[in-house]
ROPA-383472 format. One record per residue: residue in one letter; x, y negated, z of N, C-alpha, C in turn. Coordinates in steps of 0.1 Angstrom, whole numbers, padded with zeros to 4 digits, always signed. Atoms other than C-alpha are relative to their C-alpha. Layout:
% ROPA-383472
AXYZXYZXYZ...
% end
This chain:
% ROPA-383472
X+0011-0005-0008+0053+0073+0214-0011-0010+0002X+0013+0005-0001+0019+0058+0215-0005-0005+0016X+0002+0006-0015+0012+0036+0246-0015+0003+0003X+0015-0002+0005-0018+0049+0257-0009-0010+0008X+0007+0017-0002-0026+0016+0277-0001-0009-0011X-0002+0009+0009-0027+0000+0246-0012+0000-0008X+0014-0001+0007-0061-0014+0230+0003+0010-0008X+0002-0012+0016-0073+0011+0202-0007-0009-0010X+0004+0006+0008-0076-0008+0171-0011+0001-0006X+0013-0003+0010-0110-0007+0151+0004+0001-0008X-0007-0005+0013-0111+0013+0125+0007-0006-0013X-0003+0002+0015-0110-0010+0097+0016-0009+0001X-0013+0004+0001-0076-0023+0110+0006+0010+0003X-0013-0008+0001-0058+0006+0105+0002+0006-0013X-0006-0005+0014-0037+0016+0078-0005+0016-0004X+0003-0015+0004-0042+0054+0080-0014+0003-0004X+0014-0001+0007-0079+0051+0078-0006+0001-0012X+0005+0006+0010-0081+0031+0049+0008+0013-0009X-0010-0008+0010-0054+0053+0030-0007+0017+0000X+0006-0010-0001-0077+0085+0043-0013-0003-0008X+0016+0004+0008-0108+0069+0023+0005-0010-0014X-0007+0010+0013-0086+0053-0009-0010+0006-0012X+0007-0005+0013-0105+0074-0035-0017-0002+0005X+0019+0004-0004-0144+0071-0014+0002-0017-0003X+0002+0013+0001-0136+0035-0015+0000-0009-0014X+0002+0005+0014-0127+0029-0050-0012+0008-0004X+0009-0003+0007-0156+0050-0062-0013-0012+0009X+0012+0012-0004-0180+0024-0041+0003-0015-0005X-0005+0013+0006-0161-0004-0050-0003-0002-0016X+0011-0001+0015-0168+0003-0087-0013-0009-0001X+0014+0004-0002-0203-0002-0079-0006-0009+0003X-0002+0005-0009-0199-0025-0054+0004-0021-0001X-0009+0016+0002-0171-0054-0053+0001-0005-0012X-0006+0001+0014-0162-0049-0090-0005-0014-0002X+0009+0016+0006-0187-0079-0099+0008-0012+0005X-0003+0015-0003-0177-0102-0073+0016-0004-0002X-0011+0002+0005-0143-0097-0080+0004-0007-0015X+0006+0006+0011-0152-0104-0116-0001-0018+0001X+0003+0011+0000-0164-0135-0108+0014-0009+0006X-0011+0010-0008-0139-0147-0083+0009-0003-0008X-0013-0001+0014-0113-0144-0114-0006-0010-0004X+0003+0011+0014-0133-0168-0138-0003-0015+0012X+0003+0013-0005-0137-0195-0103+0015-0009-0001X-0011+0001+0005-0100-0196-0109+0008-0004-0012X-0004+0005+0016-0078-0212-0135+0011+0012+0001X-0010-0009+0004-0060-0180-0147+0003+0003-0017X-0002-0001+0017-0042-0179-0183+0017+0008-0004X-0013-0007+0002-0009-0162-0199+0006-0005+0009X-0016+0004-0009+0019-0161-0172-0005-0007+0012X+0005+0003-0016-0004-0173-0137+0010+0011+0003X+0000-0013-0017+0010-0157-0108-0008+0002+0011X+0007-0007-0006-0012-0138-0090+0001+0008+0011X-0004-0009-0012-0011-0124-0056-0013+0004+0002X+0014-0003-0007-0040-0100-0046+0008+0006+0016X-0004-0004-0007-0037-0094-0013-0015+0002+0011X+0007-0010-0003-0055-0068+0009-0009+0003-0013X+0001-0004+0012-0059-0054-0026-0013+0010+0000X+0011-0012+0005-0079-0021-0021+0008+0010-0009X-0005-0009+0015-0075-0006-0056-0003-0012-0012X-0001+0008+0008-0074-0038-0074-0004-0003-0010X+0009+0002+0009-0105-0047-0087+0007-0015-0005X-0006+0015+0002-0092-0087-0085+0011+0003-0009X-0015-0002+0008-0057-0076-0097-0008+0001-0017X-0001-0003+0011-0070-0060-0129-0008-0009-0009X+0009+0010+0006-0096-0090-0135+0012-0015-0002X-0007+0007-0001-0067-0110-0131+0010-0003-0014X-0008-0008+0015-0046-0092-0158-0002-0001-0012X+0007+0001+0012-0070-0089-0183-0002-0016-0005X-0001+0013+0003-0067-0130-0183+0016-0007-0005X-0009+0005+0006-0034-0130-0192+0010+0004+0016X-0005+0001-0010-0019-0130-0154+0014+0008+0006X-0013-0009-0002+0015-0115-0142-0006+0000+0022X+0008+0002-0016-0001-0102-0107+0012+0010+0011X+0000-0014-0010+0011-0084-0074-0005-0004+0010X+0013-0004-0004-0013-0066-0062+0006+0008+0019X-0008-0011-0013-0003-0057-0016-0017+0006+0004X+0013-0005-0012-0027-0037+0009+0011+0005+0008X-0008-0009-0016-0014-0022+0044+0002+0012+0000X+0005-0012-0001-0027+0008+0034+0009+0008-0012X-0010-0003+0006+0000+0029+0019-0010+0012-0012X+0011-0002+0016-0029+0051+0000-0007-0004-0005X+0006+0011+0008-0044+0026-0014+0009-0006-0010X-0010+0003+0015-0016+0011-0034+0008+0014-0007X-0003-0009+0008-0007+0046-0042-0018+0003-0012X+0007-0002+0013-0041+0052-0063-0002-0012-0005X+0000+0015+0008-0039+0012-0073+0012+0006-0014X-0009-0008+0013-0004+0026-0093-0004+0002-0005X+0002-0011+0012-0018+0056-0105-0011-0010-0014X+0009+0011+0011-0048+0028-0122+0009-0005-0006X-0006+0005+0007-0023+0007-0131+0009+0007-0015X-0005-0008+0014-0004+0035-0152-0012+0003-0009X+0013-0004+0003-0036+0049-0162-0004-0011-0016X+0005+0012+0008-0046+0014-0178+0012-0007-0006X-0011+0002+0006-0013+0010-0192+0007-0015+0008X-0004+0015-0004-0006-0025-0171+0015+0003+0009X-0009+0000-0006+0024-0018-0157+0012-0008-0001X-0005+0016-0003+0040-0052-0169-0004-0006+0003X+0006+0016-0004+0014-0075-0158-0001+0006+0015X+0003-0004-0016+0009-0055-0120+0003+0007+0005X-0013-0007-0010+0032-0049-0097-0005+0005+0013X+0008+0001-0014+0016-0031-0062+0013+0005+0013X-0011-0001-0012+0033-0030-0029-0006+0001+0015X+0006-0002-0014+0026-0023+0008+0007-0012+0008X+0001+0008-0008+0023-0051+0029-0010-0010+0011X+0013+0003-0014+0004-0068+0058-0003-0013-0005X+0003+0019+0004-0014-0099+0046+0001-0007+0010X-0002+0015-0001-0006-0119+0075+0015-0002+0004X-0019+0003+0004+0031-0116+0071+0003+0006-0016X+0004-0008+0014+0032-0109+0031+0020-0007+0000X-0013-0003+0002+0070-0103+0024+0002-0007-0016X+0003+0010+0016+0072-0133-0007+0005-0014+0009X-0004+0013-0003+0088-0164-0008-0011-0008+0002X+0008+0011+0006+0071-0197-0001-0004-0006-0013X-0001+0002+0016+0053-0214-0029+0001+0009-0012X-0009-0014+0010+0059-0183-0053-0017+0000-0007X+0008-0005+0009+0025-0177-0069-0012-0013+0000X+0014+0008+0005-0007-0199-0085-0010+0001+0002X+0015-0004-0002-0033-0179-0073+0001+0013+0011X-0003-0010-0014-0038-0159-0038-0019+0001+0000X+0013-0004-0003-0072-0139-0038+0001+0010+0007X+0007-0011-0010-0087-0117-0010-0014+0005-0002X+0019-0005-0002-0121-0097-0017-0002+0010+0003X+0006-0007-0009-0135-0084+0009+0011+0007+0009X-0015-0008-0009-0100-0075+0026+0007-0013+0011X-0004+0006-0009-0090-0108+0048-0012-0002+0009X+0011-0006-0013-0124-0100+0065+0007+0011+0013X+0000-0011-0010-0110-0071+0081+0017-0005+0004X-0009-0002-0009-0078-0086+0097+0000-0006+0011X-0001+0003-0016-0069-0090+0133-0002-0014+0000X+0000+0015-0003-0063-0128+0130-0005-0007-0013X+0002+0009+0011-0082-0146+0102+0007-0009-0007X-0006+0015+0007-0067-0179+0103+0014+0004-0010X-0013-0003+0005-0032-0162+0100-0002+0001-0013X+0002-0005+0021-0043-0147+0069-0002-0007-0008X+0003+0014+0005-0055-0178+0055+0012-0007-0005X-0014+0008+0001-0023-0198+0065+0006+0007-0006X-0005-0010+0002-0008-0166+0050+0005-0004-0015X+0006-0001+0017-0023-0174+0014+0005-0019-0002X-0008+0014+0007-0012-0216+0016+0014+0005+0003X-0016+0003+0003+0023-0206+0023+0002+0007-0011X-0003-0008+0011+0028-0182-0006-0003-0011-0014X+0002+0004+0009+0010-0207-0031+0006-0012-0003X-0005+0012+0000+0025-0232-0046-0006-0017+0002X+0006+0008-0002+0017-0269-0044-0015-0001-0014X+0012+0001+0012-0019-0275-0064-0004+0013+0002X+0001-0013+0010-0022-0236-0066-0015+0005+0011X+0012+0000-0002-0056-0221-0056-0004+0014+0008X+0002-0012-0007-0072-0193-0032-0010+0000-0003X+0015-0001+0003-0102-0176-0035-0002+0016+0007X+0007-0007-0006-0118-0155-0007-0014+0006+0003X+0015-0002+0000-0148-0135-0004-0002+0009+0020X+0007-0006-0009-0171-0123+0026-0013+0009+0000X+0014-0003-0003-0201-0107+0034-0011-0009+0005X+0012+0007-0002-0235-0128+0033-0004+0007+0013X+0003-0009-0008-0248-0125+0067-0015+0005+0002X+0015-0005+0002-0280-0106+0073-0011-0013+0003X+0008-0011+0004-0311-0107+0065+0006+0003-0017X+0005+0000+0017-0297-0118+0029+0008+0016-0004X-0003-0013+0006-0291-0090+0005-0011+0013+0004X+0011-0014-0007-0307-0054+0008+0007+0010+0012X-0006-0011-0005-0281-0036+0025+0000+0003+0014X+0000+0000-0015-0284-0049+0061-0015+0007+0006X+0011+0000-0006-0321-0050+0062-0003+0022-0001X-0004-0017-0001-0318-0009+0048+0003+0007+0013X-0006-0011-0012-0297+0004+0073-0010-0004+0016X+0007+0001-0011-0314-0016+0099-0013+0007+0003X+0012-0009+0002-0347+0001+0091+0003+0017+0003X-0008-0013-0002-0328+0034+0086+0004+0002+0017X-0009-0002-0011-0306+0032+0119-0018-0001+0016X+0013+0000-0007-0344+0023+0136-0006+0014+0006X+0007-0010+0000-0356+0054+0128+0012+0013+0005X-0006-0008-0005-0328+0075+0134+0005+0001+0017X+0004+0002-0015-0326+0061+0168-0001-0010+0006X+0010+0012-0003-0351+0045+0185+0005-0002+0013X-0006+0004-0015-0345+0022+0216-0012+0007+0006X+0010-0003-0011-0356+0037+0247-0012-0006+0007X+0015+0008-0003-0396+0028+0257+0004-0008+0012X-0002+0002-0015-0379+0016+0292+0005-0022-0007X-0002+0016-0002-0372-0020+0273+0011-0002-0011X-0001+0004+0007-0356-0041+0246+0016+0004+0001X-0016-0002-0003-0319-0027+0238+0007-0009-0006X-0006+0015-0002-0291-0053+0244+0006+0002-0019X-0006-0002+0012-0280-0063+0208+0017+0005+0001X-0017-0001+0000-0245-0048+0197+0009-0013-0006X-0008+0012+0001-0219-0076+0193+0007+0003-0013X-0002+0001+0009-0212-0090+0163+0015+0008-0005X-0014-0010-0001-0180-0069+0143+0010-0009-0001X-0008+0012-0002-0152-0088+0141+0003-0003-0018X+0003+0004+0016-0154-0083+0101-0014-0009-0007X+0017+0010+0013-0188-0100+0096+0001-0015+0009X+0002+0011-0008-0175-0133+0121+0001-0010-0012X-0005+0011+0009-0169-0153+0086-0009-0005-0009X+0013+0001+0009-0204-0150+0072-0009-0012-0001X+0000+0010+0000-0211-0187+0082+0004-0010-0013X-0005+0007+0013-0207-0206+0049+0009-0013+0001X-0006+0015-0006-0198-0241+0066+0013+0002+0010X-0009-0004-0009-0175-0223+0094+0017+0003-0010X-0012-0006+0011-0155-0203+0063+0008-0013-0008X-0006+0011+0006-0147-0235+0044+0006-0003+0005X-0010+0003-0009-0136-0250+0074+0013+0007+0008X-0016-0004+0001-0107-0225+0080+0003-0003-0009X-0010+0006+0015-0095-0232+0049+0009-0016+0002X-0006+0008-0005-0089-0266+0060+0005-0003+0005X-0011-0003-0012-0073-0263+0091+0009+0010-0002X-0013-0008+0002-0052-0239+0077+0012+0000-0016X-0010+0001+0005-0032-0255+0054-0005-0004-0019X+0006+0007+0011-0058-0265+0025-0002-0012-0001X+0002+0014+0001-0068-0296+0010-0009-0005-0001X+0019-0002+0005-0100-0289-0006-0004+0010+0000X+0011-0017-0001-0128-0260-0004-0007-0001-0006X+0014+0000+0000-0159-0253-0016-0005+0019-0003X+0003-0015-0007-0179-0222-0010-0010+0003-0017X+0017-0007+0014-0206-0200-0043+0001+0013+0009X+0010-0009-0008-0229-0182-0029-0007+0013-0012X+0004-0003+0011-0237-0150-0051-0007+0012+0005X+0008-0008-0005-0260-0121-0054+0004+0008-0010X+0003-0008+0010-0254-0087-0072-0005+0010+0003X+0009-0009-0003-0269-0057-0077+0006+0013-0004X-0006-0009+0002-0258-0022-0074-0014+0012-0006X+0012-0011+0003-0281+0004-0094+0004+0015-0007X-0008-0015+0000-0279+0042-0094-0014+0011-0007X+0020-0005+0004-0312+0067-0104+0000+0012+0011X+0003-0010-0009-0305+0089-0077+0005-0003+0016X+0002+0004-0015-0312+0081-0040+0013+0004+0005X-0006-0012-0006-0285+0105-0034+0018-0009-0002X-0015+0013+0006-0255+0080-0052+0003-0006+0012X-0001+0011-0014-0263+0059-0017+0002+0007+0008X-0002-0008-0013-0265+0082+0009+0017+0005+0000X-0014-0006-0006-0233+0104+0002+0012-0008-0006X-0009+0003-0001-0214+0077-0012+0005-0010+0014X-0001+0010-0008-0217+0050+0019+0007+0006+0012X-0002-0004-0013-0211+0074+0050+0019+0001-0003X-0016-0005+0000-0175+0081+0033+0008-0016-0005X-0005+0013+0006-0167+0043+0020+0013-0008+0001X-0004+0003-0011-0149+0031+0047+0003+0002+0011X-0006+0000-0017-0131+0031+0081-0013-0002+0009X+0012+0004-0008-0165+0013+0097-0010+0007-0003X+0007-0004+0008-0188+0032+0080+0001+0014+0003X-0001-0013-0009-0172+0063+0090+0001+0004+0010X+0001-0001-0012-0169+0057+0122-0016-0002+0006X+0015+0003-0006-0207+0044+0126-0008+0016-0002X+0006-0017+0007-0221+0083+0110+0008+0011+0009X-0003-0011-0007-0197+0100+0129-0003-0001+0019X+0007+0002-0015-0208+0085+0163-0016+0005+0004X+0014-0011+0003-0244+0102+0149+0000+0016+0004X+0000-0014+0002-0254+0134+0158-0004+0006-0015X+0003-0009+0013-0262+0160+0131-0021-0003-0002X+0018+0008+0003-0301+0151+0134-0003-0013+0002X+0004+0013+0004-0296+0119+0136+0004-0008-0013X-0001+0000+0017-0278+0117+0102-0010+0002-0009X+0011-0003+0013-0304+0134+0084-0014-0005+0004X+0008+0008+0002-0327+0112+0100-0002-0010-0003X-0005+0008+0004-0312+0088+0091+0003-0006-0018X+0001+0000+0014-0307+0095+0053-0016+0005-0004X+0014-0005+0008-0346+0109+0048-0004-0014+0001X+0003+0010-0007-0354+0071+0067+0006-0009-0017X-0006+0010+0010-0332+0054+0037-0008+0007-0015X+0011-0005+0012-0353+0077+0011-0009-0002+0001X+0010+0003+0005-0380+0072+0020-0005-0017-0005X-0002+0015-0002-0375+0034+0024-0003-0002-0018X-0002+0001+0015-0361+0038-0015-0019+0001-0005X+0006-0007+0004-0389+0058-0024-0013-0008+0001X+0010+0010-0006-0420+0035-0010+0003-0011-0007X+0002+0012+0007-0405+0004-0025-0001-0002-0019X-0005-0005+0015-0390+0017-0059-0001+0010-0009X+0007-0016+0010-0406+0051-0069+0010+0005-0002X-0009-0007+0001-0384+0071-0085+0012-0001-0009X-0013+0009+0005-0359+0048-0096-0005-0002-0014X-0010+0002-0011-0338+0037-0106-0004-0010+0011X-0002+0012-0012-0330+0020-0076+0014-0009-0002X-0010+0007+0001-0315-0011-0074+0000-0005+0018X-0001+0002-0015-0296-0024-0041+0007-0016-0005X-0005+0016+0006-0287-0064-0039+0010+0004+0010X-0010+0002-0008-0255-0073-0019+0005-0020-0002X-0003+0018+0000-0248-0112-0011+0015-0004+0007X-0011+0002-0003-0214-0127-0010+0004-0014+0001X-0005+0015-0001-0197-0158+0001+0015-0002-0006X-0016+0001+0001-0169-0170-0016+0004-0011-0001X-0003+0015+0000-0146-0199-0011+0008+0000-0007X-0005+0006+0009-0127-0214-0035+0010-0011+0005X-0004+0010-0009-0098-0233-0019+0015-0008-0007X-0013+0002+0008-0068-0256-0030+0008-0008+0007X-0015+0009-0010-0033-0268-0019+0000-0012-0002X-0002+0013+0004-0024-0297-0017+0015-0002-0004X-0011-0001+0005+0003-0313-0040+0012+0001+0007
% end
């Protein structure tokens, strides 16, 4: 039974959420993480026979960039439909020797100490309750020397996505003429967007060395419409922010992000930037 004194978790820490948006999430993720994921693999030394831990997986963009290097991976998330359509990819893509997926909570990951070469998180140890944990989570699993590599969200203004919605969310609703409305408090997923702060977990939690790349990509679509109805369904945060909208404030909300497109970029395509921080972190022997 459900204590009902008991905080109510935000959405993007709950498992059922994520597992109710596994298929919206990989089709944004495609678009999306795919890159930086990409990248995060080649900041890494991965070759025949690494072990690879992705963890808060998703649908394992990292994993399968992992794989395709030779890598023997397993791929966790919390979210029990989420590593069900990660499988189905895995069969799909025939990998079902190099990537193993499993449900588990990154900051107690059910794996011996020392056990794997390489511990990546993108865009998934943002969203847990206790950061550091998760962190410390990723040097106990790695062996000595062995390497992590986390990503974040750039914090606004950079990228397009913030200043978008912000424009958008303007229009769909305006503060009251009666005076300046109090900003809303930071979410507890964008607290890591500090470049110098993020390194510094790493250190205190059980690294030796850090360093942070700063990157920019670009998501591009030819129809306004790719943004609007894929974002409101993305995510746990994402669906909770649209559904706290009324019905006219939605659609004022999406005419606000067309016409934004439409004004800067004509009639496409449109491209959208997205900025990421990622660290780069290593055990010590």
């Amino acid at each position: 039974m459900t204590n009902p004194s008991a905080p109510q978790r935000p959405p993007e820490q709950r498992a059922d959420l994520w597992s109710n948006v596994a298929a919206d999430y990989d089709a944004f993720s495609q678009q999306v993480t795919r890159s930086f994921a990409d990248d995060a693999a080649r900041f890494v030394r991965i070759e025949a026979g690494t072990r690879v831990i992705d963890v808060a997986a998703g649908t394992g963009n990292f994993a399968f960039a992992a794989a395709r290097r030779g890598a023997n991976v397993l791929a966790t998330d919390f979210a029990p439909g989420m590593v069900d359509l990660l499988r189905a990819r895995i069969e799909q893509q025939g990998l079902g020797s190099r990537v193993q997926a499993a449900v588990m909570d990154g900051q107690a990951l059910d794996v011996p100490d020392a056990s794997f070469d390489v511990a990546a998180s993108m865009f998934g140890l943002i969203f847990f309750p206790d950061h550091d944990r998760g962190i410390a989570e990723l040097a106990r699993v790695l062996a000595p020397g062995g390497r992590a590599v986390v990503s974040t969200w750039a914090p606004p203004p950079r990228g397009d996505m913030s200043r978008v919605f912000a424009v958008a969310m303007a229009k769909a609703m305006p503060s009251p003429p009666s005076g300046a409305p109090t900003p809303p408090p930071l979410p507890h997923w964008a607290r890591l967007g500090d470049a110098a702060a993020f390194r510094q977990r790493f250190l205190d939690n059980g690294f030796a060395s850090a360093h942070v790349v700063e990157l920019r990509h670009a998501w591009v679509f030819d129809r306004i419409e790719q943004f609007t109805e894929t974002m409101p369904r993305s995510a746990p945060p994402a669906i909770a922010m649209f559904g706290a909208m009324s019905e006219s404030q939605r659609r004022a909300f999406g005419q606000a992000i067309a016409d934004d497109f439409r004004a800067r970029q004509g009639e496409g395509p449109y491209v959208l930037t997205h900025e990421a921080t990622i660290v780069v972190a290593t055990k010590g022997a």
